[in-house]
C-alpha positions in Angstrom: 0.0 0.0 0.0 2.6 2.1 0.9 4.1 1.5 -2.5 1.7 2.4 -4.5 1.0 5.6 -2.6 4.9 6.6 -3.3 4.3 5.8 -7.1 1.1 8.0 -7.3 3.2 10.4 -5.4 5.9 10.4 -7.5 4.0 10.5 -10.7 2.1 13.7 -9.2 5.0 15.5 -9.2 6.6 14.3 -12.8 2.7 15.9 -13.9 3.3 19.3 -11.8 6.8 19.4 -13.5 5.8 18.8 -17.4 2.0 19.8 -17.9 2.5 20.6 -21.6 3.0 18.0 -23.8 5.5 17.5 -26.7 3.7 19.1 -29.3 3.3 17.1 -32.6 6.7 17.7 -34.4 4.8 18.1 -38.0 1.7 19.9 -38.2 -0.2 17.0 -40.5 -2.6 18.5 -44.0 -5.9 18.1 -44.5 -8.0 16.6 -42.9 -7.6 19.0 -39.9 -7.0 18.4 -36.3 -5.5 15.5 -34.4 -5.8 13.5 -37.7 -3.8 9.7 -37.0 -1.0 9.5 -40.0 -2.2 5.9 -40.9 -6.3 7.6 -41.9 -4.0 10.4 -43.6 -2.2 7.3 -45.5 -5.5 6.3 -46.0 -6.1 9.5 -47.9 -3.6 10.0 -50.5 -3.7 9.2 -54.1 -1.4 8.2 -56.9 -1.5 10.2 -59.1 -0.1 11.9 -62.0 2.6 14.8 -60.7 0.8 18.0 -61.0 -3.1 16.8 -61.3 -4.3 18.4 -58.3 -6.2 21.7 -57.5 -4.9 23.8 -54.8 -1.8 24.6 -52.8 -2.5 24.7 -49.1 0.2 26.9 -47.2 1.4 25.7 -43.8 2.7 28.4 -41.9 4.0 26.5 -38.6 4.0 28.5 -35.3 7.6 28.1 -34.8 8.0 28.5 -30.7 5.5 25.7 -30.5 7.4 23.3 -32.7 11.0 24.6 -31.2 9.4 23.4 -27.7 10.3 20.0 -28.3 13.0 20.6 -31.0 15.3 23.5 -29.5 18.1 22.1 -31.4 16.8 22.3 -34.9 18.2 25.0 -37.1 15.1 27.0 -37.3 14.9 27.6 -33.5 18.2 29.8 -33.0 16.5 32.4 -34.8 13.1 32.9 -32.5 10.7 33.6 -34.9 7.4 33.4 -35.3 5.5 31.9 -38.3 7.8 29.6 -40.4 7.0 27.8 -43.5 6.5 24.0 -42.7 5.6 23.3 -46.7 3.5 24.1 -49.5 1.0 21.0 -50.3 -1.0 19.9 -53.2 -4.8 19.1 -52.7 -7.8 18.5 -53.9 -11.1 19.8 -53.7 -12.4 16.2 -52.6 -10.0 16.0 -49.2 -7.9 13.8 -51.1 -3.5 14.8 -51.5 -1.1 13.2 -53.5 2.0 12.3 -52.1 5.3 10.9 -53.6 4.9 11.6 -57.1 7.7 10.6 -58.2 11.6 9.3 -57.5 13.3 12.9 -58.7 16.2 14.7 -57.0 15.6 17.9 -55.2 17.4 21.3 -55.9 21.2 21.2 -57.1 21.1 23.8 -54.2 19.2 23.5 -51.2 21.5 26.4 -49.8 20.0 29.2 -52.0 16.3 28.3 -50.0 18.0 28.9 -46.6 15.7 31.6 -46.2 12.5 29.3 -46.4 14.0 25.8 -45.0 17.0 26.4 -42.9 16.6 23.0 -42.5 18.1 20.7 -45.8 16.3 17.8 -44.0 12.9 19.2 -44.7 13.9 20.8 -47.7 14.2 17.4 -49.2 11.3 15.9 -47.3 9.2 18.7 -48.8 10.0 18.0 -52.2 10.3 14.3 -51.9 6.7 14.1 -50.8 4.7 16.5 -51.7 7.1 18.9 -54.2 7.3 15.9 -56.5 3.6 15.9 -57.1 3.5 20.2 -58.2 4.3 19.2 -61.5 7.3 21.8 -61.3 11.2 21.6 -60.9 12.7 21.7 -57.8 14.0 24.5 -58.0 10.3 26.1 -59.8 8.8 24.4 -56.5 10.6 26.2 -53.9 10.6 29.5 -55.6 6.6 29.2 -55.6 7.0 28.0 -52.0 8.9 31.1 -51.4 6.4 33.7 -53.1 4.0 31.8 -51.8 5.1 32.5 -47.9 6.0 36.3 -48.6 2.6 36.8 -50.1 1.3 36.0 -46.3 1.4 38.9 -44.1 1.6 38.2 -40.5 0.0 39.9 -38.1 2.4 42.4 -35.4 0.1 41.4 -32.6 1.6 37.7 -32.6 5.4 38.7 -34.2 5.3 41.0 -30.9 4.3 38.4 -28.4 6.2 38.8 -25.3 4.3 36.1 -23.0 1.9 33.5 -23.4 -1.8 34.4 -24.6 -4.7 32.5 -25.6 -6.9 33.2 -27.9 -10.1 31.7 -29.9 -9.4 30.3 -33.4 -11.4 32.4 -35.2 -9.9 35.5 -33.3 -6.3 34.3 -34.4 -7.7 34.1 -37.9 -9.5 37.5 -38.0 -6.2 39.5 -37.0 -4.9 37.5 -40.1 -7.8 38.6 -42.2 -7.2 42.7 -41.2 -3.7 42.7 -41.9 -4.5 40.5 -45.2 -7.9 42.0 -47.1 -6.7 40.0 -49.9 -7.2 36.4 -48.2 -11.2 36.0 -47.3 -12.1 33.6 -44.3 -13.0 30.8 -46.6 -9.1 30.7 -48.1 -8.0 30.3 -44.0 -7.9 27.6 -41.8 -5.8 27.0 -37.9 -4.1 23.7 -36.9 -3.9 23.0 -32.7 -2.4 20.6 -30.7 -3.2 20.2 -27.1 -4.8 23.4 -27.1 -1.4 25.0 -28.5 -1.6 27.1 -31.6 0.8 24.9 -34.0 0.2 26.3 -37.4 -2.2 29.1 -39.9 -3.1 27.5 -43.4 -3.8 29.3 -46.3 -5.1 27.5 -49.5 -4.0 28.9 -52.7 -4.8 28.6 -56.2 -1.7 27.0 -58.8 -1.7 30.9 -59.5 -1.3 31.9 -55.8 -4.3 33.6 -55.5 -6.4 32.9 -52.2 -9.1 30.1 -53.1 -11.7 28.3 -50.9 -10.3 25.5 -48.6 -13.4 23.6 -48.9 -13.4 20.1 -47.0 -10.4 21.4 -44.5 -11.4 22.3 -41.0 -9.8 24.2 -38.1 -9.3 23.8 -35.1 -12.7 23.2 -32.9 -10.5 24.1 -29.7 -12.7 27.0 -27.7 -9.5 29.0 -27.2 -5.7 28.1 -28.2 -2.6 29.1 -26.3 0.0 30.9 -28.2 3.8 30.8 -26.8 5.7 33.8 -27.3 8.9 33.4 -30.2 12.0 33.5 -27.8 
């Protein structure tokens, strides 16, 4: 008896000491929200490379991911909103993955900017650039525009301590510093109630489109870690 009351003891205090936990490392596409990668597997298509209909834009929250991943190359700079990848979809909820068995960009270096890491630079394009239906290096400099096109809003670059915040709040500020992108072209990823990433869907022209079967996050509020 006394044994089991020094376990629950202990295992009260390992709770106390780590009450967030490890967020997911990659925020997952469509369909939203605490999706299982084996019904996302379920999901995909094989398809030709570039039959598909949209882009959706992942814009990671980056202090959320660097919780768990301080030592990745994108975490010494603090920022805020990173790009995690720019994803072909279809208007079904359907994604190709894994086109095809093609070598990335000569040089990964030049798309430092976008993917300081080279290991997700060539995950990116090994599953999901493959399918655009571009070159690499056509890929990541749509992947780039793409991102810069995004505005992000001061009140989160400016975060100095945790907040929380409804979804659709988090998505307005985007809206009124972005008239250009309408609700319908937005949607918010969460994990454990952490804000982990703002999706945009784009047409192959770049130009905001509806994000039809993709949902948000149905989270009543979401907290947002400050970039540090």
């Amino acid at each position: 008896m006394k044994a089991a009351a020094s376990l629950l003891s202990l295992l009260l205090v390992l709770t106390a000491c780590n009450p967030r936990p490890a967020p997911t490392p990659e925020p997952k596409p469509s369909p939203r929200s605490g999706t299982a990668l084996a019904e996302r597997g379920s999901r995909t298509l094989p398809q030709a490379t570039g039959t598909f209909d949209y882009y959706l834009l992942n814009l990671s929250w980056s202090p959320e991911f660097c919780y768990s991943h301080a030592d990745k190359p994108e975490c010494a700079q603090h920022l805020a909103f990173v790009l995690h990848g720019l994803w072909p979809q279809n208007l079904d909820g359907t994604y190709p993955q894994n086109c095809a068995d093609a070598p990335g960009p000569a040089n990964p270096a030049q798309y430092s900017d976008i993917y300081p890491d080279p290991g997700l630079l060539q995950h990116e394009w090994k599953t999901h650039g493959t399918c655009s239906g571009l070159s690499p290096d056509d890929f990541f400099s749509t992947a780039r525009k793409a991102t810069q096109s995004v505005a992000i809003p001061s009140q989160l670059t400016q975060l100095t301590s945790q907040i929380s915040m409804p979804p659709e709040q988090i998505l307005g500020l985007f809206t009124a510093t972005n008239p250009q992108i309408p609700r319908g072209s937005l949607a918010l990823s969460c994990g454990n109630n952490y804000l982990t990433a703002v999706e945009v869907c784009l047409n192959k022209q770049l130009q905001p489109t509806s994000c039809g079967p993709i949902r948000s996050c149905r989270a009543n509020t979401v907290r947002i870690p400050p970039p540090q």
